[in-house]
N, C-alpha and C positions, 0 to 999 in steps of 0.2 A: 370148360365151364365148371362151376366148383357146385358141390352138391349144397343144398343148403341142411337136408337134415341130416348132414354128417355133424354140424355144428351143431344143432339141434339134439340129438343126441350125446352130447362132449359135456353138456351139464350134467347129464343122467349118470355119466360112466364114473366107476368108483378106481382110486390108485389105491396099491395097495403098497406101506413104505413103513418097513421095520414091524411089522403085524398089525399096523395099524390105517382101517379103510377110511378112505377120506375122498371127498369130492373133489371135483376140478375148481371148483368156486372156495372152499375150502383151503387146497393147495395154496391159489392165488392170496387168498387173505393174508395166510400165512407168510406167505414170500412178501408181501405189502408189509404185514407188520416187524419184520425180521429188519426188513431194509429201513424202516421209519426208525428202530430202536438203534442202529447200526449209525444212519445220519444224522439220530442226537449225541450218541458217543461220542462222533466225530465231532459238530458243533460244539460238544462240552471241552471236550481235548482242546480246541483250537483256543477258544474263549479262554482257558485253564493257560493255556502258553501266552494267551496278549497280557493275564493278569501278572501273571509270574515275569512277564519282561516289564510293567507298569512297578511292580513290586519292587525289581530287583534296581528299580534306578538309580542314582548315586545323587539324591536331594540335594547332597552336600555343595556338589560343583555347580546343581541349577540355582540355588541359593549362591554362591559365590557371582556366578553369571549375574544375578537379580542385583545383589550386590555394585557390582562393576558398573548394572546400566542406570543406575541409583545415583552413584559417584555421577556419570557422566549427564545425567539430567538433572543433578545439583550444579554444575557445575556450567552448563547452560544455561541454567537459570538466572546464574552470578553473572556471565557473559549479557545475558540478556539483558538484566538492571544496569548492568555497568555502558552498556550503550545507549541504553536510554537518559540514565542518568550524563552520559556526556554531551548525547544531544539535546537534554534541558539544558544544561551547561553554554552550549554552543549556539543554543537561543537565544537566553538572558545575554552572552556577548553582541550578538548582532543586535538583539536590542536597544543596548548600552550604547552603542556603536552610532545607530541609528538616532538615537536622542541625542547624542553628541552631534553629531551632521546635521541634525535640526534648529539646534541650537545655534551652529557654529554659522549657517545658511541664516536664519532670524536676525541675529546678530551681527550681519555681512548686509544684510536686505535693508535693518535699519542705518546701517553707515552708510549705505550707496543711496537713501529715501535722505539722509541728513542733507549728503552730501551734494546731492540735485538740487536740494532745497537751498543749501550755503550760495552755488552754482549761480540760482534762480534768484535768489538778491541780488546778488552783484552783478549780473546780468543786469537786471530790473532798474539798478542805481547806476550802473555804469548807462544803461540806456538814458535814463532821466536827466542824468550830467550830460552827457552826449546834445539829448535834447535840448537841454537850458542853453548849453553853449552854441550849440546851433539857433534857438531863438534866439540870443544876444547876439550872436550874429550878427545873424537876419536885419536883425533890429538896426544893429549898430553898421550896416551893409543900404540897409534901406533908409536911414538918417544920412549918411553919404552922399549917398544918388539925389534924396530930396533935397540936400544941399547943394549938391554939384545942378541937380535939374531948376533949383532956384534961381540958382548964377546968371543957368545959362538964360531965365526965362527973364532974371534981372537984367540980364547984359547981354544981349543976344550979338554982340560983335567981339568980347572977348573969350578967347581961349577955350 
């Protein structure tokens, strides 16, 4: 088991280093502050080496690069209009296209409407003649028979 006023006493006890008497709390501060000025050196060196590679870059070539992606996003952009502008293009044709087929269809609709209608007369006259010649007929069929049935009703022993 450990003594505890060994510790206890380790505040009290003085070092003595190069003639000069110093505490254990002392000591420690000392090695704290030694090592805190030690780990900003360090910190500043490191920081000093990021700037110095920042510093040392060659602007020139990332300017060149900027350049290059400058060209290539101008020139997308032209890519870009020039697609669009072909599918406006490729619009207005099927539109063109489509108004003509409309036209062409109207224009087909009314010759095939003329042409039922031309159809639908002579139909209509051709029936009308049809019929006239059939009541003449008729007529001239059933003037016949009231002839022929007169005869018989006249002369019922001839023929």
């Amino acid at each position: 088991m450990v003594d505890l006023t060994e510790f206890d006493s380790l505040a009290d006890k003085q070092i003595k280093a190069g003639g000069v008497k110093m505490s254990f709390a002392s000591v420690l501060a000392i090695i704290t502050f030694v090592s805190t000025v030690v780990a900003g050196l360090y910190g500043g060196f490191v920081m000093y080496q990021k700037i110095e590679e920042v510093a040392g870059l060659d602007l020139g070539e990332y300017q060149q690069q900027m350049d290059v992606m400058d060209a290539k996003v101008q020139q997308s952009v032209e890519y870009t209009r020039d697609i669009k502008n072909g599918l406006r293009d490729d619009l207005l044709r099927v539109e063109q296209q489509t108004d003509r087929i409309e036209t062409m269809v109207r224009k087909s609709e009314d010759k095939v409407r003329t042409m039922i209608d031309a159809a639908d007369l002579r139909f209509e006259s051709q029936r009308e003649r049809l019929r006239s010649n059939q009541d003449a007929e008729m007529k001239d069929l059933e003037s016949k028979l009231m002839g022929k049935l007169q005869r018989a009703l006249d002369n019922p022993l001839s023929d």
